[in-house]
C-alpha positions as CSV (number, residue, x, y, z in Angstrom):
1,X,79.0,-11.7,138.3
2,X,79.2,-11.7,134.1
3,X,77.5,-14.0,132.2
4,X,80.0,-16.1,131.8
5,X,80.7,-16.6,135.5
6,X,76.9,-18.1,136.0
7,X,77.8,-20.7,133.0
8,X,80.8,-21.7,134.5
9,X,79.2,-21.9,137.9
10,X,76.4,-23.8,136.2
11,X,78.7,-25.9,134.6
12,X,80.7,-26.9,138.0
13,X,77.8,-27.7,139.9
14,X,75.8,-30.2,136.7
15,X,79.8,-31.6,137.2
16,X,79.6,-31.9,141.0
17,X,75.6,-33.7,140.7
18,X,76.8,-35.9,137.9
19,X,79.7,-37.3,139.6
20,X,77.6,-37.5,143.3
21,X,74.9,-39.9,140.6
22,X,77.8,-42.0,139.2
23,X,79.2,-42.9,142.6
24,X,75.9,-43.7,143.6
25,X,75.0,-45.6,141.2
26,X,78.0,-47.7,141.4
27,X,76.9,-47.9,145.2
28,X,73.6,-49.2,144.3
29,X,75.5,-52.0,142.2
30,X,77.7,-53.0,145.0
31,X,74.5,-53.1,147.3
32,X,73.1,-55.2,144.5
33,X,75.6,-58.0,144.4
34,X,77.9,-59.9,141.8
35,X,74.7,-59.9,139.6
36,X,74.7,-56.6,137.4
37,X,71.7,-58.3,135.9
38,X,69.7,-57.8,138.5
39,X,67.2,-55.2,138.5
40,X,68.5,-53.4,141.2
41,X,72.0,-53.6,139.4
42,X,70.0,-52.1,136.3
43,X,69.1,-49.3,138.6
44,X,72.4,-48.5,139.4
45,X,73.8,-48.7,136.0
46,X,71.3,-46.2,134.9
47,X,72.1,-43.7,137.2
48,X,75.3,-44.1,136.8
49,X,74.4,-43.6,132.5
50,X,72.1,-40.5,133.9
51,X,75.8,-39.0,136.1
52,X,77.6,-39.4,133.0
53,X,75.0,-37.9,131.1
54,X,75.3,-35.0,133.4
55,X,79.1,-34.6,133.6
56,X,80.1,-34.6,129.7
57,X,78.5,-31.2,129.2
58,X,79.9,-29.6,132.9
59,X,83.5,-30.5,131.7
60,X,84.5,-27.6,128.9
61,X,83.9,-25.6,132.6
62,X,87.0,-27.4,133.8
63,X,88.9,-27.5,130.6
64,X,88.5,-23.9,130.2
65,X,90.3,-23.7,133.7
66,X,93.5,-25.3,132.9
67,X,93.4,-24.6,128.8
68,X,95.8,-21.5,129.7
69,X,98.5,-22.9,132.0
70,X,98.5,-26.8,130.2
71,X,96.7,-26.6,127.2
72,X,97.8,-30.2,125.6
73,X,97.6,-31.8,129.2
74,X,94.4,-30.6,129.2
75,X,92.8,-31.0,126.1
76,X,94.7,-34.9,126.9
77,X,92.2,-35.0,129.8
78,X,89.2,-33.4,128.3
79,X,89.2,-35.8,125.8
80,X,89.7,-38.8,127.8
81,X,87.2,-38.3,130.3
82,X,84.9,-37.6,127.5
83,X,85.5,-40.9,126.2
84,X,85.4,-42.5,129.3
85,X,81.7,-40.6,129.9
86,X,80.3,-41.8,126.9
87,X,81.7,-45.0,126.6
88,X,81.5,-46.7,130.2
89,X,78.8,-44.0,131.5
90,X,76.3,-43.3,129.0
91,X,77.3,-46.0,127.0
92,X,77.8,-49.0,128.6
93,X,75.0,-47.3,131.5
94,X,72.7,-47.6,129.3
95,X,73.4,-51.2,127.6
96,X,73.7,-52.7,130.9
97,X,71.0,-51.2,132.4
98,X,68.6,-51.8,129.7
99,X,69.6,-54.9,127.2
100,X,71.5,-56.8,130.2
101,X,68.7,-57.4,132.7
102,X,66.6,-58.0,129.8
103,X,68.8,-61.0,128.6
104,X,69.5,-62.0,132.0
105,X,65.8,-62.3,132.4
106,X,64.4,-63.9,129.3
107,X,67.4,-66.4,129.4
108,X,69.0,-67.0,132.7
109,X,71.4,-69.5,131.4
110,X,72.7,-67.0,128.7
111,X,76.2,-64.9,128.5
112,X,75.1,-61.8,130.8
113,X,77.7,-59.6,129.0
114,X,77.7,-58.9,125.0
115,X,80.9,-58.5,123.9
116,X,80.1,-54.8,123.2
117,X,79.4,-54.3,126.9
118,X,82.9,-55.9,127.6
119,X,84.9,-53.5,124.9
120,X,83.0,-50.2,125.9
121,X,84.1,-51.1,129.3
122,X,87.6,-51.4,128.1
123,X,87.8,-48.5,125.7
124,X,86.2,-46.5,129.3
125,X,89.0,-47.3,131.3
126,X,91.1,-46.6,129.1
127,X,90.0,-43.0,128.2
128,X,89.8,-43.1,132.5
129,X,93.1,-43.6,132.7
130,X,93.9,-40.8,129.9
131,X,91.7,-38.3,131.4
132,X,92.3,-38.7,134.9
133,X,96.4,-38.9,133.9
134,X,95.9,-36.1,132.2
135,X,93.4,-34.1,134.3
136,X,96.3,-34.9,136.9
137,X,99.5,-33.8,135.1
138,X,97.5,-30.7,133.8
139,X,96.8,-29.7,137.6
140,X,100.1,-30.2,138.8
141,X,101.3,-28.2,135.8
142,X,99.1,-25.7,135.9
143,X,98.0,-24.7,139.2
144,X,94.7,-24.0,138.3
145,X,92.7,-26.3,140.7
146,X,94.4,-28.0,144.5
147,X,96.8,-30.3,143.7
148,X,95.0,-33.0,145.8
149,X,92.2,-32.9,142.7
150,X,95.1,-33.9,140.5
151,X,96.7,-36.9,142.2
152,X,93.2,-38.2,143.0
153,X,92.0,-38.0,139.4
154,X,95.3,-39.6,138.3
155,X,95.4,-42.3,141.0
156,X,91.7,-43.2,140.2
157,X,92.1,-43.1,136.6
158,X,95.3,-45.6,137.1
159,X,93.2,-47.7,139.6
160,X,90.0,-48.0,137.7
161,X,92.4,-49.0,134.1
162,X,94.3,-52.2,136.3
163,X,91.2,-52.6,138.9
164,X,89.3,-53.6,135.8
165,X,90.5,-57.1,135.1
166,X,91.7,-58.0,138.5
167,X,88.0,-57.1,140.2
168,X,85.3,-55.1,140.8
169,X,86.4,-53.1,143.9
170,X,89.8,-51.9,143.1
171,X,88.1,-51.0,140.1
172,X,85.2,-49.1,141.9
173,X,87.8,-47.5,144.2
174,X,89.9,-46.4,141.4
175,X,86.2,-44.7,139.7
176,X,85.2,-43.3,143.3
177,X,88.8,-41.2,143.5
178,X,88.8,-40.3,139.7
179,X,85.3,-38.9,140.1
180,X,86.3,-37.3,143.7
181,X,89.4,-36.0,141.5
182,X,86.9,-34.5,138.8
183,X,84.2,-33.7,141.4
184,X,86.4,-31.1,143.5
185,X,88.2,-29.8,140.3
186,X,84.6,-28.4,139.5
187,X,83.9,-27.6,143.1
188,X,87.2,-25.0,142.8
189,X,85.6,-23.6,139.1
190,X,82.2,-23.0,141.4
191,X,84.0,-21.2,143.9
192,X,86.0,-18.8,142.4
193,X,83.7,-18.3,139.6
């Protein structure tokens, strides 16, 4: 096994532990209620911030896969799911977790969600449905991970993007089978690497 092999291994699995934290987290929220500015709704938006945190640097392992057979598809869906990392993961994680309850606690009265909650949330699902469009056209393309992986990135991606205004659990359904999508793409880069 070359060097290389243990990063990409390495890479897979941080993937694989990432995504397993983001759907827990978003577990913990459902648990939690309606209120997201509850503490335990806190909790789960920072592990879900701490999952995202985890998958951004695991996913040049899976680009790397498909860069050969779909290189524009892919970049496509390393980019989005990038942007959907950082802006509803870490981002929006983190802001909901930490200024949210906070405002939700001093006033109880006040809007829970800052308008910059609402448009990282936004700009997320759309780089989710990008990046799991993507991720899926890439892998159909390409061949380089199960096609399953593919359609369940792409169908997730779609799901979360229209799930988001309509409600919260075709929305989590749609982030549960993009991150199952992204989750077994890494678990075929850990295998054969």
């Amino acid at each position: 096994m070359t060097g290389t092999d243990r990063l990409k291994k390495a890479a897979a699995a941080v993937v694989i532990a990432g995504c397993a934290l983001l759907v827990i987290g978003d577990a913990v929220r459902i648990v939690a209620g309606s209120s997201d500015a509850s503490i335990p709704g806190g909790v789960g938006w920072f592990t879900q911030a701490v999952g995202a945190m985890l998958v951004v640097p695991g996913l040049p392992a899976l680009y790397a896969r498909q860069a050969q057979s779909a290189p524009v598809l892919g970049l496509m869906a390393f980019v989005g799911l990038n942007l959907f990392m950082f802006l509803f993961g870490i981002f929006g994680g983190l802001l909901h977790s930490l200024v949210v309850v906070e405002l939700a606690r001093s006033d109880p009265n006040a809007a829970i969600r800052p308008v910059s909650v609402a448009l990282s949330f936004f700009a997320g699902s759309m780089g989710a449905v990008v990046g799991g469009t993507g991720f899926g056209g890439a892998v159909i393309r390409g061949k380089g991970f199960p096609s399953h992986a593919g359609i369940l990135a792409a169908v997730g991606g779609i799901l979360l993007f229209i799930g988001h205004p309509l409600g919260m659990h075709i929305e989590d359904a749609g982030l549960w089978l993009l991150l199952g999508g992204v989750a077994d793409g890494a678990w075929a880069v850990f295998r054969q690497a």
